[in-house]
BAZAFI-365899 format. One record per atom (N, C-alpha, C): x, y, z. Coordinates in steps of 0.2 Angstrom, whole numbers, padded with zeros to 4 digits, always signed. Example, Ala and Ser with C-alpha at 12.3 -4.5 7.8 and 13.67 -1.06 7.14 Angstrom:
2
+0066-0028+0039/+0062-0022+0039/+0066-0016+0039/+0064-0011+0035/+0068-0005+0036/+0064+0000+0039/
This chain:
333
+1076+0463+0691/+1073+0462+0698/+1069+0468+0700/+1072+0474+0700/+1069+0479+0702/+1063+0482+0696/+1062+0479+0689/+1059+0480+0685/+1054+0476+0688/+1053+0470+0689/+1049+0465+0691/+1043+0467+0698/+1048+0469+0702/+1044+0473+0708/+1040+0481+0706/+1043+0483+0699/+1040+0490+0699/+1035+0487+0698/+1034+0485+0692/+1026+0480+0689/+1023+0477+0692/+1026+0475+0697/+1020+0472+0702/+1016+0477+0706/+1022+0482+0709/+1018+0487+0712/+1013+0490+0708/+1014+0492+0702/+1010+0496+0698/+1003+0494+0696/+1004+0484+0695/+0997+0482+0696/+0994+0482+0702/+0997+0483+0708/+0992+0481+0715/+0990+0485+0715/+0992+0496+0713/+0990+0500+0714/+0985+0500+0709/+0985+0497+0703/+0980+0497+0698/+0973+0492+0700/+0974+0487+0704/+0969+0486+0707/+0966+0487+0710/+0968+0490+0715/+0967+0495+0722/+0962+0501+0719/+0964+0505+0714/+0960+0509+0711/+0952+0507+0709/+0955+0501+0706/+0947+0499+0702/+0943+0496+0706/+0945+0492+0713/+0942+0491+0715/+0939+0496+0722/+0942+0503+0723/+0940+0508+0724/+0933+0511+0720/+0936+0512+0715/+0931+0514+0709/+0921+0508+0712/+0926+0502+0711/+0919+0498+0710/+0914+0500+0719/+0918+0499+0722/+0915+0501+0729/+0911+0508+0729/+0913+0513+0724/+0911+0519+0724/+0904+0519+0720/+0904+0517+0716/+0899+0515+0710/+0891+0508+0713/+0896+0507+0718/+0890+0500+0721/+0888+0502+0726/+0889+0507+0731/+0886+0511+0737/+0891+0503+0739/+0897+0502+0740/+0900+0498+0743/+0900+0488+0741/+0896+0489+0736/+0896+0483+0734/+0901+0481+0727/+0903+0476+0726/+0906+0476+0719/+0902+0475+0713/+0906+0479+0709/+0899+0478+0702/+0902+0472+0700/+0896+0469+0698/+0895+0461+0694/+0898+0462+0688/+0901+0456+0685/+0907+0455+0678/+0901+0457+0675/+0908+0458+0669/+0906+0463+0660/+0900+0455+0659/+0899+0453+0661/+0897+0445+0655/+0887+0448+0659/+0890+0447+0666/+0883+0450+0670/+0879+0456+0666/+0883+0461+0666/+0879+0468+0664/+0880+0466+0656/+0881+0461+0650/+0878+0460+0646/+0872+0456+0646/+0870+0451+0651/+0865+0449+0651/+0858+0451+0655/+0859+0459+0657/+0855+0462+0660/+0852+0468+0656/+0858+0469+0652/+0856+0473+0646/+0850+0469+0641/+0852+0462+0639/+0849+0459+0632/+0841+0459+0637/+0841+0458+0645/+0835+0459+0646/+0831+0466+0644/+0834+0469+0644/+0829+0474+0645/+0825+0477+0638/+0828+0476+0631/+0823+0475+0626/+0819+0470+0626/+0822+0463+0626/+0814+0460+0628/+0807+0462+0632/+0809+0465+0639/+0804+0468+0643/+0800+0477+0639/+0803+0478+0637/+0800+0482+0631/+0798+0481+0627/+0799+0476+0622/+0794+0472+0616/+0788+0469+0618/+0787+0465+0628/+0782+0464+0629/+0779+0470+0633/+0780+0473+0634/+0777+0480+0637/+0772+0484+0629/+0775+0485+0624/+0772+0486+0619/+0766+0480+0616/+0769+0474+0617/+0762+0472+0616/+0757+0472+0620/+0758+0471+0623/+0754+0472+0631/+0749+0479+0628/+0753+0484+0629/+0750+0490+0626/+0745+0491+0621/+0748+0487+0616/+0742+0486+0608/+0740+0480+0609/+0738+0476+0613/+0731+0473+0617/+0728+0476+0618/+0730+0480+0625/+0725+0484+0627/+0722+0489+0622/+0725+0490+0617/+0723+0496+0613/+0716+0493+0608/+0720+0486+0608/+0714+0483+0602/+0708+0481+0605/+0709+0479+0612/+0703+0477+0619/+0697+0484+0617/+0701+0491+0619/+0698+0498+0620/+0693+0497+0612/+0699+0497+0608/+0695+0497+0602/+0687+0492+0601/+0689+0487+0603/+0685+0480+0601/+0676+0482+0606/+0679+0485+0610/+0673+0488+0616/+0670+0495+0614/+0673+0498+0610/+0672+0502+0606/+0666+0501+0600/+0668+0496+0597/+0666+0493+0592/+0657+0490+0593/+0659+0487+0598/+0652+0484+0602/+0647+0488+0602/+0649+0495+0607/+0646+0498+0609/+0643+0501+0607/+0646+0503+0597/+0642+0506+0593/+0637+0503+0588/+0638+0495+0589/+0633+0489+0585/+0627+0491+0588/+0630+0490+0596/+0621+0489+0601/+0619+0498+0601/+0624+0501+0600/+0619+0509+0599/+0616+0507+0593/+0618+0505+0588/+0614+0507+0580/+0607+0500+0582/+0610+0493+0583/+0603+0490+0586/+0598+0491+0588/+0600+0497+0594/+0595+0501+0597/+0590+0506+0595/+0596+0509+0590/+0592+0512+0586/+0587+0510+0578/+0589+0505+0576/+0584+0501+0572/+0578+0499+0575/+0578+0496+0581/+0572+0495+0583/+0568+0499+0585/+0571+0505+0588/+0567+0510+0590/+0562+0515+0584/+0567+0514+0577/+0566+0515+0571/+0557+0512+0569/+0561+0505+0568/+0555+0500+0567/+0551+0499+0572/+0550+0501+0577/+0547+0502+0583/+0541+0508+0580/+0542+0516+0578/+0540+0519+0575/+0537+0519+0570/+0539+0515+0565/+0538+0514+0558/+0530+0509+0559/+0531+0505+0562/+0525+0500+0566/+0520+0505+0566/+0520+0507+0572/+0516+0513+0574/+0511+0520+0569/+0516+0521+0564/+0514+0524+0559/+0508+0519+0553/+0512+0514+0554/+0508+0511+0550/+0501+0508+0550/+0501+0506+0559/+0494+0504+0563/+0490+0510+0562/+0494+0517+0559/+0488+0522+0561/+0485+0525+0553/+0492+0522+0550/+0489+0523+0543/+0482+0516+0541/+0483+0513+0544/+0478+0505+0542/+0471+0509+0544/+0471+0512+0553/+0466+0515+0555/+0461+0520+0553/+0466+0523+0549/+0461+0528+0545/+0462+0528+0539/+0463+0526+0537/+0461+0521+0527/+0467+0527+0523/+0472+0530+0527/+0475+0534+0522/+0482+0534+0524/+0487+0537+0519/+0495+0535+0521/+0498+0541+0524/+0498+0543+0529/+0500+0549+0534/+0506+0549+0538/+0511+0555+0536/+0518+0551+0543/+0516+0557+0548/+0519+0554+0554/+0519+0558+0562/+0526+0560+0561/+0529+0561+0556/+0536+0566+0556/+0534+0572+0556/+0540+0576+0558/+0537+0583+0557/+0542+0587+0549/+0543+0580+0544/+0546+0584+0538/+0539+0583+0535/+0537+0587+0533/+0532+0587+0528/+0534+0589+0518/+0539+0590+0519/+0541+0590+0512/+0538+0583+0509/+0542+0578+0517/+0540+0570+0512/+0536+0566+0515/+0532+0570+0518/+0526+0566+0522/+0521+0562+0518/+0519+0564+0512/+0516+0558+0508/+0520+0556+0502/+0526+0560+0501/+0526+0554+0496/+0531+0549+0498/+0537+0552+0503/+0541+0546+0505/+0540+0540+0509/+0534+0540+0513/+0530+0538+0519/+0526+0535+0515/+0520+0538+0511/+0518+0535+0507/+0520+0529+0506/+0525+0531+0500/+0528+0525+0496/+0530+0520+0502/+0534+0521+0505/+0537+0517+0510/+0532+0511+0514/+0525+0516+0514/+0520+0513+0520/+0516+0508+0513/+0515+0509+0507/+0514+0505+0503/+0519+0499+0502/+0526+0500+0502/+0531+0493+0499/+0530+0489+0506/+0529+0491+0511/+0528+0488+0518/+0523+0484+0518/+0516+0489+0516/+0511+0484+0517/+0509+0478+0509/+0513+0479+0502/+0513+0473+0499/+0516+0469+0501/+0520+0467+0504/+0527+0464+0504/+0521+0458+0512/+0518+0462+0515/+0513+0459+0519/+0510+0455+0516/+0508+0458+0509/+0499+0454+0505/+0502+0450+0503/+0509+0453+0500/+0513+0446+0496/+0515+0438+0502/+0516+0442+0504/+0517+0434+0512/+0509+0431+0513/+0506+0435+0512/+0497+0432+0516/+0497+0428+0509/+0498+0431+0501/+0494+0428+0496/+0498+0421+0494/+0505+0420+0499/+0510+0413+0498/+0505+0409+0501/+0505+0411+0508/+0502+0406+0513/+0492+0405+0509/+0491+0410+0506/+0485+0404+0504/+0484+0401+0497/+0491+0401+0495/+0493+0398+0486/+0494+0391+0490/+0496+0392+0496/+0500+0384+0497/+0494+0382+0502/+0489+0385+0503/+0482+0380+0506/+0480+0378+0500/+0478+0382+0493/+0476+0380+0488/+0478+0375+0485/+0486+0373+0486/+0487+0369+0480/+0488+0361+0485/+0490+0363+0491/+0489+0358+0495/+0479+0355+0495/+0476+0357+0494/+0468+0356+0493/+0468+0351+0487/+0471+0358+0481/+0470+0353+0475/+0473+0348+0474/+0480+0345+0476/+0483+0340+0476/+0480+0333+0481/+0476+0335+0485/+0472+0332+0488/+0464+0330+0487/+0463+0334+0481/+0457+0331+0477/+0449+0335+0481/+0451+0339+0485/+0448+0341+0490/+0441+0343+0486/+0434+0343+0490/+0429+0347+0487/+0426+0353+0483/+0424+0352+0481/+0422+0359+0477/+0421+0365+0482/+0415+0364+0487/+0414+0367+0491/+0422+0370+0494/+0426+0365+0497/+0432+0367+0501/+0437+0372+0498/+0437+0370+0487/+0440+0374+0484/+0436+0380+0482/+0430+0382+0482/+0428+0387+0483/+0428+0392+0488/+0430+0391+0495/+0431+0394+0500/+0438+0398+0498/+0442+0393+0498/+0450+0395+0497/+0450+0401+0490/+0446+0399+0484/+0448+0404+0478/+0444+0410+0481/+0438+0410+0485/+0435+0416+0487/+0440+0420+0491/+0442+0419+0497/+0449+0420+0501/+0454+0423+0496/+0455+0421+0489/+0461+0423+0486/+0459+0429+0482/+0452+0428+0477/+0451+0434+0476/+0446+0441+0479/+0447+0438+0485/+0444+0445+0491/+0452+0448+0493/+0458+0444+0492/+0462+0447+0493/+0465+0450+0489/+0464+0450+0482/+0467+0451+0477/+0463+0460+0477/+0457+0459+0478/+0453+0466+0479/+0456+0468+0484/+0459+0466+0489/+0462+0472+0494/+0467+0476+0493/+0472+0472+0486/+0480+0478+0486/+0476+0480+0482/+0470+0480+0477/+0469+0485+0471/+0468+0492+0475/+0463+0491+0482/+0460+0495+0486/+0469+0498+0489/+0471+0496+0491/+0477+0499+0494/+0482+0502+0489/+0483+0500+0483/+0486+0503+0476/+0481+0510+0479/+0474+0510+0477/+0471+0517+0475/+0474+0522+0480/+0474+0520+0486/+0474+0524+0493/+0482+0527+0491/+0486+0521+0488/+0494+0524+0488/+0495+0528+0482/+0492+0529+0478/+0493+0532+0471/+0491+0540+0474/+0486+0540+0479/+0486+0547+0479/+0490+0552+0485/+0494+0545+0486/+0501+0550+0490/+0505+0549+0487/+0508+0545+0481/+0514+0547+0475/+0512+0541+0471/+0508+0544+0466/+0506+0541+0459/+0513+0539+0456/+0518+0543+0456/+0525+0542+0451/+0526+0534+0454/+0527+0531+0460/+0528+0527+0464/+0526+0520+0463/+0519+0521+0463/+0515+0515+0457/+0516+0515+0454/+0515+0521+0449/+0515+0518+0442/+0522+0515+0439/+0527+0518+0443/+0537+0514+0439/+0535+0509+0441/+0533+0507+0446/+0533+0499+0448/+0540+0498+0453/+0541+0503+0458/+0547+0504+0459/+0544+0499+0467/+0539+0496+0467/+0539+0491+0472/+0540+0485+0470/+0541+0484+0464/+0541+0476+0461/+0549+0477+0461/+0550+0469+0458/+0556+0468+0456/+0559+0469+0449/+0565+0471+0448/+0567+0472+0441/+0564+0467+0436/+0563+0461+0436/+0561+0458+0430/+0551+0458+0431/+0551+0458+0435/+0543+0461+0436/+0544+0468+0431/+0547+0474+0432/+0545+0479+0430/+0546+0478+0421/+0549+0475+0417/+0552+0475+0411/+0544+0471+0409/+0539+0470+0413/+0533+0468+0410/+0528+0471+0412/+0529+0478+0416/+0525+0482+0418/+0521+0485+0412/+0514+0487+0414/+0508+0491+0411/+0506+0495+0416/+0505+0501+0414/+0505+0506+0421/+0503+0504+0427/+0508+0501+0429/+0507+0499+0438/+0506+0493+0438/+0507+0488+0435/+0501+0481+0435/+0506+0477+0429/+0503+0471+0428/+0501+0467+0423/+0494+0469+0420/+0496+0467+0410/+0491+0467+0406/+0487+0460+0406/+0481+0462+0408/+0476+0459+0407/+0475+0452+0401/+0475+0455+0398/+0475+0450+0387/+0481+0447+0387/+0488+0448+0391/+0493+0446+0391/+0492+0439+0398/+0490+0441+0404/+0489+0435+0408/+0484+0431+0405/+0480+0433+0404/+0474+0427+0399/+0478+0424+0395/+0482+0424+0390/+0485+0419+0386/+0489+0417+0389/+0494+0419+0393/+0498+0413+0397/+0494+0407+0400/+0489+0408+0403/+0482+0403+0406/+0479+0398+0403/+0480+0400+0394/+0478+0395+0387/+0477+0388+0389/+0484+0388+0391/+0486+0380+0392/+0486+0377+0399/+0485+0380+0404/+0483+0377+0411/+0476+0375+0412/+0471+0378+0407/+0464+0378+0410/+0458+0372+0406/+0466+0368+0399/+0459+0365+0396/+0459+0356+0402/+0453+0355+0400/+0449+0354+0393/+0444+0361+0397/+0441+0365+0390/+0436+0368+0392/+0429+0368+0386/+0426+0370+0389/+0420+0368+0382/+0421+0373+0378/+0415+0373+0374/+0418+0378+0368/+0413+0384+0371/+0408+0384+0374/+0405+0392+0378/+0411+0393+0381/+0417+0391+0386/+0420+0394+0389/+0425+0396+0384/+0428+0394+0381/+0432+0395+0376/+0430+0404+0372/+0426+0402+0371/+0420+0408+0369/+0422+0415+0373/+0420+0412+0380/+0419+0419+0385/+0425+0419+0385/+0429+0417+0386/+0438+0420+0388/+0442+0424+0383/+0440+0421+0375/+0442+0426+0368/+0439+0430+0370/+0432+0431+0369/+0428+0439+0373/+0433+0443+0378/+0434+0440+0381/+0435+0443+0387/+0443+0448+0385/+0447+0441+0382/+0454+0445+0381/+0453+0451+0374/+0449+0449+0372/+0448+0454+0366/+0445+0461+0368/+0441+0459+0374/+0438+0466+0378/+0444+0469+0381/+0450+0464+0384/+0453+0467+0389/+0460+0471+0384/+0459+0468+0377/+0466+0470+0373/+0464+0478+0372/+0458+0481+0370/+0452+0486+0366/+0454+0492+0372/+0451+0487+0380/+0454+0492+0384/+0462+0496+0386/+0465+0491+0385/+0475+0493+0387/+0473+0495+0381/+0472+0495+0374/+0475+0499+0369/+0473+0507+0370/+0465+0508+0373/+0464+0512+0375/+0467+0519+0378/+0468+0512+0386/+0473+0516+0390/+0479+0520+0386/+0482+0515+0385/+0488+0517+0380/+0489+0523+0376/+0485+0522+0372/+0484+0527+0369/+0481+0536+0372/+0479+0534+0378/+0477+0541+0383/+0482+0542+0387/+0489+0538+0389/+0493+0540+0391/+0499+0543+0386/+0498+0541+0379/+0502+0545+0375/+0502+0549+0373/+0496+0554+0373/+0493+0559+0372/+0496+0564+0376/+0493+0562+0384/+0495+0564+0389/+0503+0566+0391/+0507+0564+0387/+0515+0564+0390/+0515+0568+0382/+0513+0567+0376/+0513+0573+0372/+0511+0579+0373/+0505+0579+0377/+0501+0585+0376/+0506+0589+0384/+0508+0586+0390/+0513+0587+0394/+0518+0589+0391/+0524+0587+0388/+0530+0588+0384/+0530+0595+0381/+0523+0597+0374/+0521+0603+0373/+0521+0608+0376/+0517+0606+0384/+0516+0614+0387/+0523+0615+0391/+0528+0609+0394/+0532+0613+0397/+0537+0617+0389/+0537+0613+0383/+0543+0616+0379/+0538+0621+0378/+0534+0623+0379/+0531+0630+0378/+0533+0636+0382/+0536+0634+0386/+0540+0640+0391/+0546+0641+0391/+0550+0637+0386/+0556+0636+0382/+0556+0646+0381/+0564+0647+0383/+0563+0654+0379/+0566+0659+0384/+0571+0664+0382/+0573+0669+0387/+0568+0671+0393/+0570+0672+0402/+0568+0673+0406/+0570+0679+0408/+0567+0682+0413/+0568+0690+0415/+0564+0693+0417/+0559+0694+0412/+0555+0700+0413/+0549+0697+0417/+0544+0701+0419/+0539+0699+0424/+0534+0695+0420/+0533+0697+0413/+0528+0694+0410/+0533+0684+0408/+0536+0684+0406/+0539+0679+0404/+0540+0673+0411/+0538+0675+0417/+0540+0672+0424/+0532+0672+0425/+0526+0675+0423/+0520+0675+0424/+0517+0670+0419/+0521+0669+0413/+0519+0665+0407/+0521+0656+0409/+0526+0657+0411/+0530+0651+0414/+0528+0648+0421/+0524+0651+0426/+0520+0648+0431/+0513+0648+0428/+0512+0649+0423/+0505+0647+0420/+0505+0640+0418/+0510+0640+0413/+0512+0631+0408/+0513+0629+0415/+0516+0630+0419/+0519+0624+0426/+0514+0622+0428/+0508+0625+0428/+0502+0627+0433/+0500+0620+0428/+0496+0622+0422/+0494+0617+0417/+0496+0611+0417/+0502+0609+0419/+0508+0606+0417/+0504+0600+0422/+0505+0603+0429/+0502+0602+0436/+0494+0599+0434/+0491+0600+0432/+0484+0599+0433/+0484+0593+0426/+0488+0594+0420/+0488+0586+0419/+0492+0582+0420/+0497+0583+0425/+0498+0574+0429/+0494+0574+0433/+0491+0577+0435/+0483+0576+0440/+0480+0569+0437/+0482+0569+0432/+0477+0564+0427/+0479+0557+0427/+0487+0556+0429/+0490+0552+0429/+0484+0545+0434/+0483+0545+0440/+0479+0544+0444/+0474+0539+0443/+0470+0543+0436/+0465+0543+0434/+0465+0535+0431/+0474+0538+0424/+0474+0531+0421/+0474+0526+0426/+0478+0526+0430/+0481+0520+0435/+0475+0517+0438/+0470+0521+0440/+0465+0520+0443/+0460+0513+0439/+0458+0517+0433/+0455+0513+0425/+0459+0505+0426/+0466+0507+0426/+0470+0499+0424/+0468+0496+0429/+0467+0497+0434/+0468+0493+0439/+0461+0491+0441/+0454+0494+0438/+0449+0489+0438/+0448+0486+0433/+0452+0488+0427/+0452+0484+0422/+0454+0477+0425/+0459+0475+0426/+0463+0471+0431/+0459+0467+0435/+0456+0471+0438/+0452+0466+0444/+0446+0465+0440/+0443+0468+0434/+0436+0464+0432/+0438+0460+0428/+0443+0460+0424/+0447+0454+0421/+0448+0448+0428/+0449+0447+0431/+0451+0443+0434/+0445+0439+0438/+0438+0443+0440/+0432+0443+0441/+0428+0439+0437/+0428+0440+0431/+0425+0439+0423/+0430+0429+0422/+0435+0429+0423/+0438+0424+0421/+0437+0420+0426/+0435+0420+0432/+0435+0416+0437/+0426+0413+0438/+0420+0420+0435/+0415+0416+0434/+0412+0412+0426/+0419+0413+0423/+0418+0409+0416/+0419+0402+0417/+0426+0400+0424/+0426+0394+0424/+0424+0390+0428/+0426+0383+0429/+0424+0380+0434/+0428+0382+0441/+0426+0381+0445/+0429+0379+0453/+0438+0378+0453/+0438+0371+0451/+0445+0368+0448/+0448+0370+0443/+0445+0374+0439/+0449+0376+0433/+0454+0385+0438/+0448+0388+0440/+0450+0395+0443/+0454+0393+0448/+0455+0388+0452/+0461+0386+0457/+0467+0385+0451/+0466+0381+0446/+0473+0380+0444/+0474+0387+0438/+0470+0392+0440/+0472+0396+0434/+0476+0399+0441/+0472+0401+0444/+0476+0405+0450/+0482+0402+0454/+0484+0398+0454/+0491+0393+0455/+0495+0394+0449/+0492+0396+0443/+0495+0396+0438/+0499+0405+0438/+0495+0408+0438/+0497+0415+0440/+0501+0417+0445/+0500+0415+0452/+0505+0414+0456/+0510+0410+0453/+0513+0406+0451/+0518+0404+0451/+0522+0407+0444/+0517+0410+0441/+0522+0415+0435/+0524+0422+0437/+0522+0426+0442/+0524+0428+0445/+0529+0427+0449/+0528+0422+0454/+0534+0420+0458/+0540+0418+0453/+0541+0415+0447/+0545+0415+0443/+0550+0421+0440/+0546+0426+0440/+0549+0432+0438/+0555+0435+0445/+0551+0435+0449/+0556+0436+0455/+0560+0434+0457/+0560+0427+0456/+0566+0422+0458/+0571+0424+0450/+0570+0425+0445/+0574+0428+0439/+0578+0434+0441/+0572+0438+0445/+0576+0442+0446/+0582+0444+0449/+0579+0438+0455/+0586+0437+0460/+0591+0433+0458/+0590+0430+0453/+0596+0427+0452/+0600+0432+0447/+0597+0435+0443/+0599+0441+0439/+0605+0445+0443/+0603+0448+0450/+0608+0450+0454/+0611+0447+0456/+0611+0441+0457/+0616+0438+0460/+0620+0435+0456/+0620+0438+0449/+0624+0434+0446/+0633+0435+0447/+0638+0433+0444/+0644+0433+0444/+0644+0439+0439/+0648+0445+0441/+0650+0450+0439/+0658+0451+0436/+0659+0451+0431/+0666+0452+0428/+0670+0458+0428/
């Protein structure tokens, strides 16, 4: 009995305590069950897992705004680019020569140059689509002589323009033309200094122009026979040219040092210099070759013959380009 009343006593003062304690710990209120402060606990990593995303939202928002802002800077900058580029070009058309209003002058003709060239083919090439397809919608149409003679005039005044615009370009970087580094890859594997061979387009032509008489027949073997005479010509003064070049620089081949030997050495450069001067020249040659060849063959034929020779041209041309582009686009292993 007297065990029974200790135990009891001992629990009420063990209550008493703890519920002391909990008053102390509550500013006077009771703390909530063990089951409560587990459930208040399991909140509070949730509220942190959505606090961090929250955060890397916001981080990928900053970012994404980021991102924008440096699209519309470079837009800006392209246009303002091409804005310029315009402008240089209007002033190169205006005074018949290739000039940049940069202040690098290292590349002021030849990189401007070349550039103000690929720009203004890439133009003749658009003009000379839109009058292939007046052309061929005429002759499909049966149109008159007269109306197809307007149009093949049109095409070979324009064809006289890039020959004119080739000269101007060659004399801010000859290298430029003559690689052919404005055509396309399968264009260039059929390049002649800068161009197509003249004797080589007249035989493609064979078979689009008959029936022709046998005078015409006549004047167009002349023609290509003249124009084979000339490219072997050329050819052969280009090979000279790049031997006779090869020569003078391996002639400066040889220990350096002395004063004489560096005075010997900007001589051959010097020579070196003064025959690619000549390069020019050749490209010049081919390219009237080219335009009389093409001159000559148009008043050999009829009206309707020179529309379908010239439809014919253009579209062996555009053939190779479209080659080309599929060439690059091929599937790569």
């Amino acid at each position: 009995m007297a065990d029974a009343s200790s135990r009891t006593d001992t629990s009420i003062v063990l209550d008493d305590i703890d519920k002391n304690q909990r008053m102390e710990n509550g500013s006077g209120a009771v703390l909530p069950s063990n089951s409560s402060d587990r459930s208040d606990r399991s909140d509070k990593p949730l509220d942190q897992k959505t606090m961090r995303r929250l955060a890397q939202n916001r981080e990928a928002a900053r970012k994404s705004r980021l991102r924008k802002k440096a699209y519309v800077q470079q837009l800006e900058s392209s246009k303002l680019k091409l804005a310029q580029l315009e402008q240089e070009l209007q002033k190169a058309r205006q005074q018949g020569i290739f000039i940049s209003s940069s202040g690098d002058q290292t590349h002021a003709m030849s990189g401007n140059g070349a550039l103000t060239f690929d720009i203004e083919y890439a133009r003749w090439l658009e003009d000379q689509n839109k009058q292939i397809n007046e052309l061929r919608t005429a002759v499909n149409a049966h149109a008159s002589d007269s109306d197809l003679r307007l149009i093949v005039d049109g095409i070979m005044a324009h064809y006289d323009e890039i020959f004119k615009v080739k000269g101007v370009a060659a004399k801010a970087d000859v290298f430029h033309i003559l690689s052919g580094m404005w055509k396309t890859p399968a264009e260039r594997c059929f390049l002649w200094l800068g161009g197509f061979r003249p004797s080589e387009l007249l035989k493609l032509l064979a078979n689009h122009l008959e029936p022709l008489t046998e005078q015409q027949m006549l004047g167009l073997n002349n023609l290509q026979q003249s124009s084979q005479q000339a490219e072997d010509a050329l050819s052969q003064g280009m090979e000279a040219l790049q031997q006779s070049l090869a020569e003078t620089l391996a002639g400066s081949l040889g220990p350096s040092g002395s004063s004489g030997n560096v005075a010997n050495y900007m001589g051959q450069m010097a020579m070196a210099m003064g025959k690619l001067g000549t390069l020019e020249n050749f490209l010049r040659q081919a390219d009237n070759l080219r335009q009389q060849t093409l001159h000559q063959m148009q008043r050999i034929l009829t009206i309707r013959q020179a529309s379908r020779a010239l439809l014919a041209i253009h579209d062996y041309f555009s053939r190779l380009r479209a080659l080309s582009s599929l060439w690059l686009a091929r599937p790569r292993e």
